[in-house]
N, C-alpha and C positions, 0 to 999 in steps of 0.2 A: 476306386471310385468313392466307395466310402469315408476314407479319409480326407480325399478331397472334399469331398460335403460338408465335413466336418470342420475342417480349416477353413471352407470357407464361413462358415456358421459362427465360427470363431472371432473371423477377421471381420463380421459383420455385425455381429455383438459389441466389438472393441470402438469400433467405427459411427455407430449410431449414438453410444453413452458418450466419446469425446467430441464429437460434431456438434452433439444434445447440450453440452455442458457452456462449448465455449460461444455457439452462438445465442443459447436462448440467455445464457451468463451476461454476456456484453452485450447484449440489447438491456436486458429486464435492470444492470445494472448503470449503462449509458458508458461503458469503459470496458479497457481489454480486457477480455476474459481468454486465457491458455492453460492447454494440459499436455504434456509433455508427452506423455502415451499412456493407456489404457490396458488394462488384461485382465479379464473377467472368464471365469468357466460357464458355459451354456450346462452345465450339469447341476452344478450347485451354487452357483451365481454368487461365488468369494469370487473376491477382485481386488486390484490395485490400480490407484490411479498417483501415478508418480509427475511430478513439476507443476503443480498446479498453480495457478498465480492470477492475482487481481489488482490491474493495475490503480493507482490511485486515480482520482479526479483530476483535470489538464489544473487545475488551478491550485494543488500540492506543490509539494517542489519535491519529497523525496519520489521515487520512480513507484514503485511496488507498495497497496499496501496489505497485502498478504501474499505470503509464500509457500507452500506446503509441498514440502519434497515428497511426501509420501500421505495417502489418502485410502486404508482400506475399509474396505466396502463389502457387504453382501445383501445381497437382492434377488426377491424370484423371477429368473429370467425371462420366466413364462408371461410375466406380469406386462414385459417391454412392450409388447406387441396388443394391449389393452392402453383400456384411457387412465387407468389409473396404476403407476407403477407402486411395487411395495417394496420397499427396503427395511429388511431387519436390522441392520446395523452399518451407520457411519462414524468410524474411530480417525480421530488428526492428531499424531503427536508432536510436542514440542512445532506448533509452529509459527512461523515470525512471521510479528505483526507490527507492522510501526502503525502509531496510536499518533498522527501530527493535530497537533492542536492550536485555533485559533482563540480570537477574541472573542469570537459568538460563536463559534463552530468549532467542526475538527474533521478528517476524514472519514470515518464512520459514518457519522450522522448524516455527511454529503452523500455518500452513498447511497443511506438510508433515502434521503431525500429523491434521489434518482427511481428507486420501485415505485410502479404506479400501483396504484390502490387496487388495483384488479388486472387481469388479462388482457382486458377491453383496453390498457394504453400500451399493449407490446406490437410489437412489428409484426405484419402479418403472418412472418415469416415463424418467430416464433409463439405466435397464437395459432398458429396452424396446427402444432402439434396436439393441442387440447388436453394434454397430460397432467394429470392431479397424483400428489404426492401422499405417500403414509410412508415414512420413517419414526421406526419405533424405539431406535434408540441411538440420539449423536452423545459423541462424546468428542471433547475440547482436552485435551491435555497434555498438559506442563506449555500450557502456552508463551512463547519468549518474546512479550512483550516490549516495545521500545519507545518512550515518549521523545517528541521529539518537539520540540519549542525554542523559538527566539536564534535559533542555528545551534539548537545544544542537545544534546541529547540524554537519557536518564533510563536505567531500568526499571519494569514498573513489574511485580509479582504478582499475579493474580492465579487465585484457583480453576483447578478443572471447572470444565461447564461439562453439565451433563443435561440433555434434555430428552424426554421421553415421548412416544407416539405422538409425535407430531403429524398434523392429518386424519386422526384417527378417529371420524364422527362421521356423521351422517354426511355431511358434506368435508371431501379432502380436499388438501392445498393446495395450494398454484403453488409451481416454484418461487413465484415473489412473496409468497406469504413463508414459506421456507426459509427465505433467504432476509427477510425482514425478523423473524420469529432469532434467528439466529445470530444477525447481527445485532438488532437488539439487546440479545442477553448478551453479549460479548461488549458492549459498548458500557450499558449499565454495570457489569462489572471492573470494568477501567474505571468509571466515574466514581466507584465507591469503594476502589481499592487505595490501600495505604500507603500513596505513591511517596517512596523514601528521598531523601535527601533534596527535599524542593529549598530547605534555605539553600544546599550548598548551590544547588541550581540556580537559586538565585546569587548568589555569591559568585559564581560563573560568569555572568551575564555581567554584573558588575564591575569583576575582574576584567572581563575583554574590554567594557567599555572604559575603561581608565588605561586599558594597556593602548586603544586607541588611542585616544588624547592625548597618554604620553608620545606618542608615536609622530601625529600631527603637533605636538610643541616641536618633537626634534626637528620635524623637518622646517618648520618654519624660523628654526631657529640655525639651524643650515643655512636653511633660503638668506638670513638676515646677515648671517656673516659672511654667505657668500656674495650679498650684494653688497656690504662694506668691504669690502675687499673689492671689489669689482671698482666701490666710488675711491677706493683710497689709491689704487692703480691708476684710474684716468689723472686724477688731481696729479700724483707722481708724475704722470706723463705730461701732462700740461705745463707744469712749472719748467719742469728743462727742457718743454720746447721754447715756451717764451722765455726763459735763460739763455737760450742758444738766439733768437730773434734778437734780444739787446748785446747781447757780445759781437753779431755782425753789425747791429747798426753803431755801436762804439766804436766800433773800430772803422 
């Protein structure tokens, strides 16, 4: 019996944090939010939360735009079943982020743009929760950033982020103040990072568009000998039909 209580304690820890993540996520963020599964100890609240993923805005074109295969976590369990949960530490390594970038925008920023300013614009479903955040230490690292522009793409290096007690005042944070706090800093770090090889980037974009052109002379220059030929064939056929009309009427 006692095992059982336990697995179920277990199975219901696992179940609240991925439920927690991917609905109050894809509301607060206006997009999908998924985590592959969850596994946390009700004793010492280390955990792992593996496949985590945020899908882009419908109006990107690439699908995902973070990936995190792995997500570990420690938090006092005890904290879950309070208004305000506390997490000692969230560690993400190495993971991918495509960085798509427009003319006045980019996906980050649209994100950004999607958190309301407070709890008061989330679904009721996840303002029902009423859950305030203190995480005292994220950390970002070896992030495998990917710019992606103009249908081209470029690696972009950027350093760990490290952020520290986040929440940690007199008033804690919403999860969209988290999640704001943290995209943030990860946004302003792409903008200020030393994104390498933009001439060749641009010399890409160059390059396609001359390999198109050339592409569109060939065919129209196809097209033009195939329609001289096509007029040089009728003319051919025309003359010895009317060759063959004056040799019956000659004769």
């Amino acid at each position: 019996m006692l095992l059982l209580a336990a697995g179920a304690t277990v199975y219901y820890l696992d179940t609240v944090v991925q439920q927690g993540i991917e609905v109050v996520g894809s509301d607060l963020l206006d997009t999908e939010v998924g985590v592959a599964s969850v596994s946390i100890s009700p004793l010492d609240g280390a955990g792992t939360l593996r496949g985590l993923s945020i899908k882009n805005p419908a109006e990107f074109n690439s699908e995902y735009a973070f990936q995190l295969d792995e997500v570990s976590i420690t938090l006092d369990p005890a904290s879950l079943l309070t208004d305000v949960v506390e997490v000692t530490q969230v560690t993400i390594v190495q993971p991918k982020i495509n960085y798509e970038a427009r003319l006045t925008t980019d996906n980050i920023r649209s994100l950004l743009g999607n958190l309301p300013d407070d709890d008061s614009g989330a679904s009721s479903e996840a303002e029902g929760s009423g859950k305030r955040l203190i995480i005292r230490e994220f950390r970002l690292l070896q992030p495998q950033v990917t710019l992606l522009a103009a249908n081209l793409s470029a690696p972009v290096q950027l350093p760990d982020i490290e952020l520290r007690n986040l929440g940690d005042g007199s008033v804690q944070a919403t999860t969209a103040d988290i999640l704001r706090t943290v995209l943030g800093s990860l946004n302003r770090a792409i903008i200020q990072a030393n994104i390498p090889n933009m001439d060749q980037l641009r010399s890409q974009v160059e390059g396609r568009l001359q390999d198109g052109v050339n592409q569109l002379q060939n065919q129209l220059q196809d097209g033009a000998d195939g329609v001289e030929n096509l007029l040089q064939d009728s003319v051919d056929d025309a003359v010895d039909d009317l060759g063959s009309r004056l040799r019956r009427i000659l004769n």
